[in-house]
FIDREN-148096 format. One record per residue: x, y, z of N, C-alpha, C in turn; residue in three letters. Coordinates in pm, whole numbers, padded with zeros to 5 digits, always signed. Layout:
BEGIN
XYZXYZXYZala
...
! end
This chain:
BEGIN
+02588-00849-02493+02557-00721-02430+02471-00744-02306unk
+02486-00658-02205+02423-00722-02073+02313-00615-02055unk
+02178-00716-02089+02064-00603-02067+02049-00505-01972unk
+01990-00445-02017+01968-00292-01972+01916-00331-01785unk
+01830-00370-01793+01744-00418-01641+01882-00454-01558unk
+01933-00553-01616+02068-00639-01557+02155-00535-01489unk
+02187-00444-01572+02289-00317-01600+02268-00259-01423unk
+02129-00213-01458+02078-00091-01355+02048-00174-01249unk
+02022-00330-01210+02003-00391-01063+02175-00377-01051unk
+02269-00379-01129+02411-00416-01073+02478-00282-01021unk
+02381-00174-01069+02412-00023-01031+02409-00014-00892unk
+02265-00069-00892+02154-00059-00746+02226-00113-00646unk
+02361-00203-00636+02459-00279-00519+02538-00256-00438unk
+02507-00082-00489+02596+00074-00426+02538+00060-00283unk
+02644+00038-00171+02614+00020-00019+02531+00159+00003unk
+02524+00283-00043+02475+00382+00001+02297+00363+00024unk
+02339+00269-00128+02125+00286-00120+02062+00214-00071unk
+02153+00128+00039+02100+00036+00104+02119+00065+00237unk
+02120+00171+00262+02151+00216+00431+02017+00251+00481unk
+02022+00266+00634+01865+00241+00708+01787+00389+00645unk
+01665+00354+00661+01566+00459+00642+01496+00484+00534unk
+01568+00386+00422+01497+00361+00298+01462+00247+00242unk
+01408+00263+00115+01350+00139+00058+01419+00083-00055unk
+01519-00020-00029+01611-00036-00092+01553-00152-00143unk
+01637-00119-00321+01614-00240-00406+01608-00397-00387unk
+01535-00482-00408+01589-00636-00335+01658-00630-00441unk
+01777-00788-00369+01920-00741-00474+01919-00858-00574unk
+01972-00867-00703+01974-00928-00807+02122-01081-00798unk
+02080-01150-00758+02174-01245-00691+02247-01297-00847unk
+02198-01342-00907+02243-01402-01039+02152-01361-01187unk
+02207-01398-01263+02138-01406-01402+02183-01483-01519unk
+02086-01525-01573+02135-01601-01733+02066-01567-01834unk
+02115-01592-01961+02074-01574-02150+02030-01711-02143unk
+01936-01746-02157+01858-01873-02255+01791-01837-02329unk
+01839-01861-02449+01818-01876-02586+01736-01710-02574unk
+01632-01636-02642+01582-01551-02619+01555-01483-02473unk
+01539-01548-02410+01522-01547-02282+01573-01523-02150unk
+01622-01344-02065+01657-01360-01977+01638-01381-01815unk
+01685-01460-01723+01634-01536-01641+01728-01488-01479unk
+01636-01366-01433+01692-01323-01304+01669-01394-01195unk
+01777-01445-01100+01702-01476-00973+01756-01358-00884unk
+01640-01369-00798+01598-01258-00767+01633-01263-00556unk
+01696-01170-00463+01641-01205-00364+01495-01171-00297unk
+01439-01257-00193+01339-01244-00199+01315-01253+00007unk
+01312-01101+00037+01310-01097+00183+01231-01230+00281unk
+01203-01241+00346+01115-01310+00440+01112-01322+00594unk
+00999-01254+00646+00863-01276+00592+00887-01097+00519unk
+00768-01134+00399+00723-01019+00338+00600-01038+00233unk
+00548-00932+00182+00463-00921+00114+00439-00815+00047unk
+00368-00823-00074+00372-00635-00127+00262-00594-00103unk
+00307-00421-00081+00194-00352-00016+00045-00363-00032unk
+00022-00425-00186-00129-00431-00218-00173-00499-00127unk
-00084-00650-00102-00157-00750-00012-00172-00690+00147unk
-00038-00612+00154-00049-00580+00293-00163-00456+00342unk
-00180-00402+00226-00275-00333+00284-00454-00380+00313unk
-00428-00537+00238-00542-00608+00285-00527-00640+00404unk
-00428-00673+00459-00436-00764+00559-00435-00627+00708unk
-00435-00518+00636-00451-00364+00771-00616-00339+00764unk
-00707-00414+00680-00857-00352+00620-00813-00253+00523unk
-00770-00229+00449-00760-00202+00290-00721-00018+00360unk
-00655-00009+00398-00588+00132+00467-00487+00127+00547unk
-00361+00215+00540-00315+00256+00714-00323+00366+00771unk
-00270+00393+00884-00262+00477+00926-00162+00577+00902unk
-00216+00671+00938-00149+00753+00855+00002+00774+00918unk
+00066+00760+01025+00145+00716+01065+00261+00648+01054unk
+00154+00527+01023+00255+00388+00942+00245+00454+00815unk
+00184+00490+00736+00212+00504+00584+00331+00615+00578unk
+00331+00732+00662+00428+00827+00654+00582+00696+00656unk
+00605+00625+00767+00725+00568+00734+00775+00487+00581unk
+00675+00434+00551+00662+00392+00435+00709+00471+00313unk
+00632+00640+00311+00659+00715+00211+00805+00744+00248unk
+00804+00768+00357+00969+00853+00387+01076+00761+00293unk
+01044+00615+00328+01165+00553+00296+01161+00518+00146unk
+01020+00535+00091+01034+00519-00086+01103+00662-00066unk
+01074+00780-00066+01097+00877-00126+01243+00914-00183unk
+01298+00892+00001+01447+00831-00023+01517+00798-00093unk
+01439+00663-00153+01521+00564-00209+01475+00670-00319unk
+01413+00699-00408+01341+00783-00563+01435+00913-00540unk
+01501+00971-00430+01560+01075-00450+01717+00982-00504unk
+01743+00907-00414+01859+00802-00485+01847+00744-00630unk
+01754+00709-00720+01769+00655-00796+01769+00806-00904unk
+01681+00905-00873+01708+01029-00949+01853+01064-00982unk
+01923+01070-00850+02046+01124-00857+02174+01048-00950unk
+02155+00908-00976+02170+00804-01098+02113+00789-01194unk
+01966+00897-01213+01971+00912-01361+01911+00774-01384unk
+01830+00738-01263+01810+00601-01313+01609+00591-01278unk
+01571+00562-01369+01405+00588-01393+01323+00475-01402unk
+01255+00423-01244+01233+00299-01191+01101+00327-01334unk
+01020+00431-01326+00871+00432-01457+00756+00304-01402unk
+00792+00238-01280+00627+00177-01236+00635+00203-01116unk
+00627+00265-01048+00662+00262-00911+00534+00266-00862unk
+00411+00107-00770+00293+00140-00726+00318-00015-00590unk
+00202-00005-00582+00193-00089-00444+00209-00226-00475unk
+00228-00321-00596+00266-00428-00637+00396-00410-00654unk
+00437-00330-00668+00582-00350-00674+00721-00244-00550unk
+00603-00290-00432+00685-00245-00328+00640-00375-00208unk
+00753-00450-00161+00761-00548-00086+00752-00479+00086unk
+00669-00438+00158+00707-00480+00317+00741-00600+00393unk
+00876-00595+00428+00910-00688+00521+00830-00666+00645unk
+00799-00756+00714+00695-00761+00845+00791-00845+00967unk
+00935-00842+01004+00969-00926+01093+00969-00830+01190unk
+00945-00713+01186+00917-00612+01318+00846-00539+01330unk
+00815-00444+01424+00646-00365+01457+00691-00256+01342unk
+00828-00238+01252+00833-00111+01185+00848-00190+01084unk
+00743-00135+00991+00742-00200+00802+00868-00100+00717unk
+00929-00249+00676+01047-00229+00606+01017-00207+00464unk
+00992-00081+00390+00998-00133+00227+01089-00175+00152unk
+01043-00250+00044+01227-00316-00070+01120-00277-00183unk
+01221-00211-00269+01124-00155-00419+01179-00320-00465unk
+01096-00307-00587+01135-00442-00707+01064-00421-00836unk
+01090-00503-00940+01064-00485-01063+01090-00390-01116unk
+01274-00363-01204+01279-00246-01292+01273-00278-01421unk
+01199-00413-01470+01174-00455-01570+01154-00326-01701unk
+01089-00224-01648+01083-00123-01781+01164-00001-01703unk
+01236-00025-01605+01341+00076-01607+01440+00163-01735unk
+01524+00221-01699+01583+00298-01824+01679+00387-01718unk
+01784+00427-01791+01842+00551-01743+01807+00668-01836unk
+01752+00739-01754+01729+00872-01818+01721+00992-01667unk
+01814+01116-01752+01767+01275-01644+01654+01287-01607unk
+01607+01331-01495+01505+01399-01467+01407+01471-01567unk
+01455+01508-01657+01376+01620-01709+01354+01556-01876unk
+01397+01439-01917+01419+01415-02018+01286+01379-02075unk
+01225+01402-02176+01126+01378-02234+01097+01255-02316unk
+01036+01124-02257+01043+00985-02264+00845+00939-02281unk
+00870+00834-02408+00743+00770-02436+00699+00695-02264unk
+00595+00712-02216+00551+00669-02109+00547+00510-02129unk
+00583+00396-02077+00574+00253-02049+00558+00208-01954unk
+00498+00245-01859+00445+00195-01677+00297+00128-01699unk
+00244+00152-01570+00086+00074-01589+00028+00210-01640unk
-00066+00158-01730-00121+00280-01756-00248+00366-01678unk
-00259+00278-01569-00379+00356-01516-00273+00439-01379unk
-00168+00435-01425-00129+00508-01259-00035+00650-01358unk
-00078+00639-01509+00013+00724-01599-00023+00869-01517unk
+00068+00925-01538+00113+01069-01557-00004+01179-01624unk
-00030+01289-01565-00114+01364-01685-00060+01399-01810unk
+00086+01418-01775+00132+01419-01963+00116+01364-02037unk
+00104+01177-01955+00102+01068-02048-00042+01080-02162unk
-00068+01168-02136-00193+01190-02233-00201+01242-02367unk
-00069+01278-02350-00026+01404-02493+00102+01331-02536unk
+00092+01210-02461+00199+01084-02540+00353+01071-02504unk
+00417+01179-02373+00540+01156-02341+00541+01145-02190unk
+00607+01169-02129+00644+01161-01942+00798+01220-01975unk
+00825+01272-01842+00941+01290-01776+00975+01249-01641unk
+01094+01215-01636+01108+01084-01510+01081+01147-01420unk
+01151+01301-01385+01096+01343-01211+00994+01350-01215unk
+00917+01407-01270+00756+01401-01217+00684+01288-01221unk
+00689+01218-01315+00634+01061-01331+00668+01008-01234unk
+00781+00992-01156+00819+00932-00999+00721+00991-00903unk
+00715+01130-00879+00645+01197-00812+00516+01179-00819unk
+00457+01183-00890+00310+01120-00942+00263+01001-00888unk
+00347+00874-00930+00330+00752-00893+00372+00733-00761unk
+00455+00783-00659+00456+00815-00507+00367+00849-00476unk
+00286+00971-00513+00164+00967-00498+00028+00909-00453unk
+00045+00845-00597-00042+00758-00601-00032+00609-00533unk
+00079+00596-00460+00107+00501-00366+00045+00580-00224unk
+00077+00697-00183+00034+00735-00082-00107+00722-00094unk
-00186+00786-00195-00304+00796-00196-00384+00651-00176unk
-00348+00545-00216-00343+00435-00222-00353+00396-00092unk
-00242+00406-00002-00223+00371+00159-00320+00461+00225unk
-00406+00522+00153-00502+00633+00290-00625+00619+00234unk
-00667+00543+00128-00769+00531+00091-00868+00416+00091unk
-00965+00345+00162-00998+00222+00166-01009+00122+00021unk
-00952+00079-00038-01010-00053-00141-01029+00029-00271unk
-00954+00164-00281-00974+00220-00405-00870+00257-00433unk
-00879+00208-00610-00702+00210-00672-00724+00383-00721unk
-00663+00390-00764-00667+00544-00827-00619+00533-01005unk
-00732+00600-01000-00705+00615-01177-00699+00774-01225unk
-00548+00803-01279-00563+00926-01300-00658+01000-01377unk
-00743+00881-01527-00832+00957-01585-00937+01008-01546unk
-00960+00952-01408-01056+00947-01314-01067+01059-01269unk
-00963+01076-01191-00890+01229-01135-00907+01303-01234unk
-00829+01302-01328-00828+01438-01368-00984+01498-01420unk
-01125+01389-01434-01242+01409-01465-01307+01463-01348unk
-01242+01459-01234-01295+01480-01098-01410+01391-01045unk
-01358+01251-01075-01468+01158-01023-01379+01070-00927unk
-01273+01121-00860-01222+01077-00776-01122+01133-00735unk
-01164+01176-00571-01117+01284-00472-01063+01224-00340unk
-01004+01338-00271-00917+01317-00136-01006+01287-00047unk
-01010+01200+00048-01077+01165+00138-01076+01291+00313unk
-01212+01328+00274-01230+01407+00377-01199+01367+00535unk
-01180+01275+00565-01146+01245+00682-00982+01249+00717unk
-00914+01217+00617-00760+01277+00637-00732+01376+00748unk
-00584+01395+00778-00568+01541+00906-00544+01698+00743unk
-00551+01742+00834-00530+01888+00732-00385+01876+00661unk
-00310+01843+00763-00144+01788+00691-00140+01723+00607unk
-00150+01615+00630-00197+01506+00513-00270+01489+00383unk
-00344+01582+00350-00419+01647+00298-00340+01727+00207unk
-00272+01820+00288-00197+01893+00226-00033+01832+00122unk
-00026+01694+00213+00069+01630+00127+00086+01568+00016unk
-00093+01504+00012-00135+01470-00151-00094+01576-00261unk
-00167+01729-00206-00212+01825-00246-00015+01874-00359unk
+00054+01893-00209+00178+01868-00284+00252+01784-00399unk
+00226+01644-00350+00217+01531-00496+00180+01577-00572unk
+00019+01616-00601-00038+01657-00744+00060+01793-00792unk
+00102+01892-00722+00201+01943-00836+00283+01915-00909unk
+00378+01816-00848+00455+01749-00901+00600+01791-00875unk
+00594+01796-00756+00719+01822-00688+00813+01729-00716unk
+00997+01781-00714+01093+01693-00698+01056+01630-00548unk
+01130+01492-00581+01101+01413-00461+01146+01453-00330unk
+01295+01474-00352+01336+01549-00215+01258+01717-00183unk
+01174+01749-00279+01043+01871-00163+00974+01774-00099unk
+00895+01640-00215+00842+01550-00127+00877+01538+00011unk
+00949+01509+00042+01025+01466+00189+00978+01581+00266unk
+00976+01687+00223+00930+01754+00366+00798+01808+00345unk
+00732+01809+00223+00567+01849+00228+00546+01707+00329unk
+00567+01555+00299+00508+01475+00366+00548+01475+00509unk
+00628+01566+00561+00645+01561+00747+00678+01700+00800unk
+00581+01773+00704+00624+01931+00797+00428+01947+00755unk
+00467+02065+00812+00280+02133+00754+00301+02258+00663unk
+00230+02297+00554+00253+02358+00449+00177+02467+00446unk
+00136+02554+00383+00049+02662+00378-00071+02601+00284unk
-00136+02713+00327-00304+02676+00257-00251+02716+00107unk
-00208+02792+00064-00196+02843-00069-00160+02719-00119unk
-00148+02605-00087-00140+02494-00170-00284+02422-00202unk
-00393+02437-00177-00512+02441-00153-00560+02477-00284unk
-00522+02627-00310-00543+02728-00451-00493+02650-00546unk
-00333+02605-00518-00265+02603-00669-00314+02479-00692unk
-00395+02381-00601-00425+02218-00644-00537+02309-00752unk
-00620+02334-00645-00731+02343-00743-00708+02429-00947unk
-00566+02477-00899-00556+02585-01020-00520+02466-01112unk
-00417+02379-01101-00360+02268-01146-00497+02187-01205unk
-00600+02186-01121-00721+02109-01163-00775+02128-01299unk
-00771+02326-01283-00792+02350-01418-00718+02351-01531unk
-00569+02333-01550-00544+02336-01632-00450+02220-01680unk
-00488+02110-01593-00393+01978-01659-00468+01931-01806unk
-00438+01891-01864-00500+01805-02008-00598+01690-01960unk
-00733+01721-02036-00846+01629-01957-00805+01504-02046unk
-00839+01388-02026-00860+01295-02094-00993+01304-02175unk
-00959+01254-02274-01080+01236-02379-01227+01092-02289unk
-01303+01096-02285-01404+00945-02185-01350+00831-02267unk
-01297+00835-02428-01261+00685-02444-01089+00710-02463unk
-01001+00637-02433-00828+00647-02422-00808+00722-02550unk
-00723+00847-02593-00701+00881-02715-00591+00802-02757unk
-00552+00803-02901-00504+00730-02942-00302+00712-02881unk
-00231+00815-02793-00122+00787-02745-00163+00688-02610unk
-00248+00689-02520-00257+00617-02426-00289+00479-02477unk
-00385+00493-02584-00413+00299-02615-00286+00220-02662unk
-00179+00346-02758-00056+00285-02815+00024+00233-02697unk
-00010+00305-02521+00111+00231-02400+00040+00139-02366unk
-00160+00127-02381-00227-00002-02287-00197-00083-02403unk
-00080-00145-02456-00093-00286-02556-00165-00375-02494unk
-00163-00429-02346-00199-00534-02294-00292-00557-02231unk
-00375-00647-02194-00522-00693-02160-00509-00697-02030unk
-00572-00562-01904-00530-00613-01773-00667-00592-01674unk
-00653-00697-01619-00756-00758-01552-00785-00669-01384unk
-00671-00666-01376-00642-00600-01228-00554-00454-01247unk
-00645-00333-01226-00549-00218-01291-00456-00193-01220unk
-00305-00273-01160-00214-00250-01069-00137-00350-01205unk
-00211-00458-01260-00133-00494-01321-00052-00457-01412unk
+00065-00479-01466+00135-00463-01618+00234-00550-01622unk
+00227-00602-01810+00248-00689-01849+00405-00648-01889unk
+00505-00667-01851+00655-00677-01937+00690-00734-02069unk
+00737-00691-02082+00800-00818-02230+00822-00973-02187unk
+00781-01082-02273+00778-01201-02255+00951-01246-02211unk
+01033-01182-02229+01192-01231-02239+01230-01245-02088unk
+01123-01157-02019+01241-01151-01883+01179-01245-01775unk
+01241-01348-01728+01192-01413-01599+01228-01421-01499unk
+01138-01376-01382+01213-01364-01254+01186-01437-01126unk
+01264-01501-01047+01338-01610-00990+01324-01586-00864unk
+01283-01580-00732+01298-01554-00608+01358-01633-00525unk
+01466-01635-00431+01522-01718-00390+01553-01592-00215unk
+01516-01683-00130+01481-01593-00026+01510-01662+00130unk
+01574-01601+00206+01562-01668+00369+01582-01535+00459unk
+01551-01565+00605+01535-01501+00669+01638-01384+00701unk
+01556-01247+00628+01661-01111+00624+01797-01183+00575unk
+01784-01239+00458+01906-01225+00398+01931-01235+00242unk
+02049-01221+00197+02028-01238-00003+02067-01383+00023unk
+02078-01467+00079+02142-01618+00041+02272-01634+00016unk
! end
């Protein structure tokens, strides 16, 4: 039987989702079964790097500018993988590659290691990193559109914020807020994220300007998402199984290994 991960990179080879303006999957060149063990090689752009690093190497921010191209072209790609029913569930700045061979940053998503196909709306045990979880993930399930939306988010928020990861328990305690120096737009585009818009509204809260009444409904949303308990209740500790050092990290299942094999703008 050809694992599930395997399945959905061989989905991902559809010429559509690889056309300009988005952030298309790097592509899955080969694979093998050893013994327990499956063993992807992987392509691997060059030059590139993922956004965590790259946003070191900008002083731990961009502009807001450059990050808009960035979001445009994840969003894209998350309105594409929606429409396949196909539910990337980690989507953060380790696991989005910028290519750097030109003045415009190219994104390539990667790792669907805990991918799945599932609808939009389907009601699914949360398995991503757990500090970038969902506010549902608190009451022990997620649903893929908003969980995408969320974690876009929290990639944007990420790209506009200096050297600070975002932790939703954080958020939702209100010990970690939008940075007042933002433009009013921008501002307003987080503001959109936190509802939890389908991705394609995404697309145009992040490049049009919105009304203030989004202002109200953040703050209304403030009040009535599910607080976290100060120590993990017992559905969130059942998704943190694993010991992580760096909260961007998460640990996969031991079975899957992945392979990079890479030359200049090309799969090899």
């Amino acid at each position: 039987m050809v694992p599930s991960e395997v399945a959905i990179m061989l989905m991902l080879e559809e010429e559509s989702i690889h056309s300009d303006g988005k952030a298309p999957p790097v592509a899955l060149l080969d694979w093998y079964e050893i013994g327990e063990e499956i063993l992807l090689v992987m392509e691997r752009p060059i030059p590139c790097e993922d956004l965590l690093h790259y946003l070191d190497t900008k002083g731990g921010t961009l502009q807001e500018e450059e990050a808009k191209i960035i979001m445009k072209q994840l969003i894209r790609t998350a309105i594409d993988l929606e429409d396949r029913n196909i539910f990337h569930q980690d989507i953060k700045t380790n696991n989005i590659l910028i290519q750097t061979h030109t003045n415009t940053p190219q994104a390539r998503l990667i790792d669907f290691g805990v991918s799945c196909m599932a609808e939009k709306d389907s009601i699914l045990r949360y398995s991503g990193t757990p500090i970038n979880a969902p506010p549902e993930a608190f009451r022990g399930f997620c649903r893929p559109g908003t969980t995408t939306v969320w974690q876009l988010g929290v990639v944007l928020y990420e790209t506009l914020h200096y050297c600070n990861f975002f932790s939703t328990k954080h958020f939702l305690q209100g010990d970690q807020m939008i940075d007042d120096e933002l433009s009013e737009g921008k501002k307003l585009s987080v503001y959109a994220w936190m509802l939890g818009l389908r991705p394609s509204s995404l697309l145009y809260f992040t490049f049009s300007r919105v009304p203030r009444l989004l202002q109200s409904m953040f703050k209304y949303l403030r009040r009535t998402a599910p607080q976290p308990a100060r120590s993990p209740p017992p559905s969130m500790a059942q998704i943190n199984t694993h010991t992580h050092t760096n909260p961007h990290t998460h640990t996969h299942q031991p079975t899957h290994t992945h392979t990079h094999t890479g030359t200049e703008n090309s799969k090899v």
